[in-house]
N, C-alpha and C positions, 0 to 999 in steps of 0.2 A: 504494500500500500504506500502511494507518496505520500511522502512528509511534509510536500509543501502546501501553503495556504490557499484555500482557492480561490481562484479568477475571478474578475467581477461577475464575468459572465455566468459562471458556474453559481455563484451568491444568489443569481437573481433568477434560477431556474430552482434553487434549493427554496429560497424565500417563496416561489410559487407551489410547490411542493407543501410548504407548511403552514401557510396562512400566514395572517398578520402576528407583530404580536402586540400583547396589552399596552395599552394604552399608558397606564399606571406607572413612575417610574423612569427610566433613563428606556427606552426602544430603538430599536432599529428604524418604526415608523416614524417615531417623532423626533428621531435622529432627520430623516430624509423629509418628513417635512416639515423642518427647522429650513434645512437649505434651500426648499423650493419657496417660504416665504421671501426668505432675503436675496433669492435672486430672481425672484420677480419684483420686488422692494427694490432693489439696488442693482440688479443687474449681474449676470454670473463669476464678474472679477473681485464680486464683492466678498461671495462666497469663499472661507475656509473654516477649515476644522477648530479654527479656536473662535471663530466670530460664530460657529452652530454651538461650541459647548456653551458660549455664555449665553446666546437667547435661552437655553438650555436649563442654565445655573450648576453648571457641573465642570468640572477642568475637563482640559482637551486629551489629557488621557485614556479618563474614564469613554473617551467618544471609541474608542481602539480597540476597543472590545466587541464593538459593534463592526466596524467601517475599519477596514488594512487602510486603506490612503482615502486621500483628497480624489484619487481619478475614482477608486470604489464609488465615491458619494456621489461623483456626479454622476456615475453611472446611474446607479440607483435613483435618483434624483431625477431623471431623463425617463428613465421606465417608468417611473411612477405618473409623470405628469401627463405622458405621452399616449398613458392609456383612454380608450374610448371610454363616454359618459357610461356612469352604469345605467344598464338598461339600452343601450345604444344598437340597435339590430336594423338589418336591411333587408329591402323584400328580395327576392329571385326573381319575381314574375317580369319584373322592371328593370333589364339591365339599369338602362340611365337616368332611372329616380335614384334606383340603388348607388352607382358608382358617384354621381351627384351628390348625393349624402353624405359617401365616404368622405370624400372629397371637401366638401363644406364642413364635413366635423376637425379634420383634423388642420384646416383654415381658422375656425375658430378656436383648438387648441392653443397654435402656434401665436393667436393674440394676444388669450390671457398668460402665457408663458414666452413670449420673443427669445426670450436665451437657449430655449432650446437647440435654435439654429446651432451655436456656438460648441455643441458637444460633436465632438469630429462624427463624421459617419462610420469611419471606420471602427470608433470603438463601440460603436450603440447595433452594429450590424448582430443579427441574431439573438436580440434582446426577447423575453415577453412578450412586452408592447407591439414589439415591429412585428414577430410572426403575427402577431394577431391582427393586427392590420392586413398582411398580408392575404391570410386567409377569408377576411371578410371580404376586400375587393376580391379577391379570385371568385366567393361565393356570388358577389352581384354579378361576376360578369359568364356564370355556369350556364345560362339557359344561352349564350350568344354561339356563333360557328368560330369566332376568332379563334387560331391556333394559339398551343397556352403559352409557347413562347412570346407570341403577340400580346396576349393580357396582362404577362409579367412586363414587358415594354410600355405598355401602357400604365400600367400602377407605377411604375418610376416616373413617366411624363407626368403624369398627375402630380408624385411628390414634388417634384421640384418645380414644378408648375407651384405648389402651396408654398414652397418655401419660399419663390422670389416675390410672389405677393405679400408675403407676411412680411420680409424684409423692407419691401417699400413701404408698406405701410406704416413700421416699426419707424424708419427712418422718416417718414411726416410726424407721427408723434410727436418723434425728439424735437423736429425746426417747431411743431408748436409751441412744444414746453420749453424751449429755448425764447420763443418770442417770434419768430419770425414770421409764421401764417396758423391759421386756425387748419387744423387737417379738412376740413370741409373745405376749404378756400384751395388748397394744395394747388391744385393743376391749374388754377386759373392764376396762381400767383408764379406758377414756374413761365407760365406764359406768357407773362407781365417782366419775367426776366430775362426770357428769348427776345422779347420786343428791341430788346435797350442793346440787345450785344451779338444778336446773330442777324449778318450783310448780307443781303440779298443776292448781293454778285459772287459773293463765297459759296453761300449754304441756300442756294433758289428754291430746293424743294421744303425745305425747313421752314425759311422763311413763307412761302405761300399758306402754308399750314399754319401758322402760327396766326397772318391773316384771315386765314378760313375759318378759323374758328377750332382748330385742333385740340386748343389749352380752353375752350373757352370751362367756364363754372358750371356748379348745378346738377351735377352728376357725382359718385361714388369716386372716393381715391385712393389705392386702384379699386376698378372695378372689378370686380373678381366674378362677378357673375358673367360679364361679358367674354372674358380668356375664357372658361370653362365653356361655355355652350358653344365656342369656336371650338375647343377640342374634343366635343363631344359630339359637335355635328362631324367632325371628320371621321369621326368612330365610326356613327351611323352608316357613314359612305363605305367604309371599310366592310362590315359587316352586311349592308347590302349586295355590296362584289362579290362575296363568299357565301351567301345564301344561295341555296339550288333554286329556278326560275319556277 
C-alpha cells in the first residue's frame, strides 16, 4: 500500500464517497466554504490557509489536518462551487431546452463565483463537479444523431463559450465598481470610446459600425442569450445533415 498522501483529486472522489461532514467544529466543509466566501469577497489571490483558519478562529495548522496544501483547497473549493443547483435536472425529450439549460446554469454559476475561471483546467480536469457536468450535457444531447465525438466537441464549445462571457462580464463589473460605466451602460460607453480614437481611414469597417449603431445601448452586456442561440442554431443544422430524410 502507498505511503503517500493522497491527491486532491483522489480527496474529492473519497469526500464523494462519504458524504459531508458535520457541520459542528473545525470540517472539511467549513474548511472549503470559509474559502469560497472570501474568494468571492475578495477574489481568489485573497485566499490562503491562514486568512480561512482565522474566519475560522483556529490556527493555520489545525487547517492540515483537513487540506495537505493551498492547491488541495482550491481544488476542493472549485468542486464545490462548480456543482449544479441541487435539484438541477434536464429533460431528454428536448435536446436544446436541455443543452440551453446546461449551458445557462453553469453561466450563472461562473457569476456568482468569477474566480473560478482562475483555477487552471488542468488541475480541476476529472473532478466531481466536471464529470457531472459532463454526463448531464451528454444526457441532453442522447435522443440527437450527433456522433458522440461531436457532442463531446460541442460540450467544450459550450464551456468556453460560458467562460469568455463570464469573463467579460466579470470584467464590466470591475470598470463599474471602479467608477467608470454602470454595467448596463457597458457597450454603449465602449462605443463612446471607439468614437474618440478609432480613424476611419485606419479601421473603415470599425469605424462604420461604430456609426451604425454597433455599440449602440439598451441591450444585455454581453449578451449571452444571443452567442448561444447562434450556437445552437448551428447545432440544429448539424443535426438536420445527419438525420435520415
Amino acid at each position: 500500500m502507498s505511503s503517500r498522501p493522497p491527491s486532491g483529486l483522489e480527496r474529492l472522489w473519497s469526500r464523494e464517497e462519504q458524504g459531508r461532514a458535520p457541520r459542528l467544529g473545525l470540517s472539511l466543509e467549513r474548511i472549503v466554504e470559509s474559502g469560497i466566501e472570501l474568494a468571492d469577497g475578495d477574489g481568489l489571490e485573497a485566499v490562503s490557509m491562514k486568512r480561512v483558519a482565522e474566519r475560522l478562529g483556529f490556527t493555520t495548522m489545525a487547517l492540515y489536518r483537513y487540506v495537505s496544501s493551498k492547491d488541495d483547497l482550491l481544488l476542493l473549493m472549485h468542486d464545490t462551487a462548480w456543482r449544479p443547483s441541487p435539484g438541477f435536472d434536464l429533460p431528454v425529450d428536448d435536446w436544446r431546452d436541455g443543452i440551453g439549460r446546461w449551458t445557462r446554469e453553469q453561466f450563472a454559476i461562473m457569476q456568482r463565483h468569477p474566480w473560478l475561471e482562475e483555477v487552471r483546467h488542468i488541475d480541476r480536469a476529472g473532478t466531481p463537479s466536471q464529470i457531472t457536468w459532463m454526463d448531464l450535457g451528454l444526457r441532453a444531447l442522447s435522443g440527437t444523431p450527433i456522433a458522440e465525438y461531436q457532442k463531446i466537441e460541442l460540450l467544450l464549445l459550450l464551456s468556453g463559450y460560458v467562460f469568455a462571457q463570464a469573463r467579460t462580464a466579470a470584467t464590466a463589473t470591475e470598470g463599474a465598481r471602479q467608477g467608470f460605466f454602470a454595467v448596463e451602460q457597458a457597450t454603449e460607453a465602449f462605443g463612446e470610446l471607439l468614437r474618440t480614437i478609432v480613424d476611419a481611414g485606419r479601421f473603415p469597417a470599425l469605424a462604420k459600425s461604430v456609426e451604425g449603431g454597433g455599440f449602440a445601448g439598451g441591450r444585455p452586456f454581453p449578451d449571452f442569450d444571443f452567442g448561444l442561440d447562434l450556437i445552437l442554431d448551428g447545432v440544429d443544422c448539424l443535426i438536420r445533415r445527419q438525420s435520415p430524410d
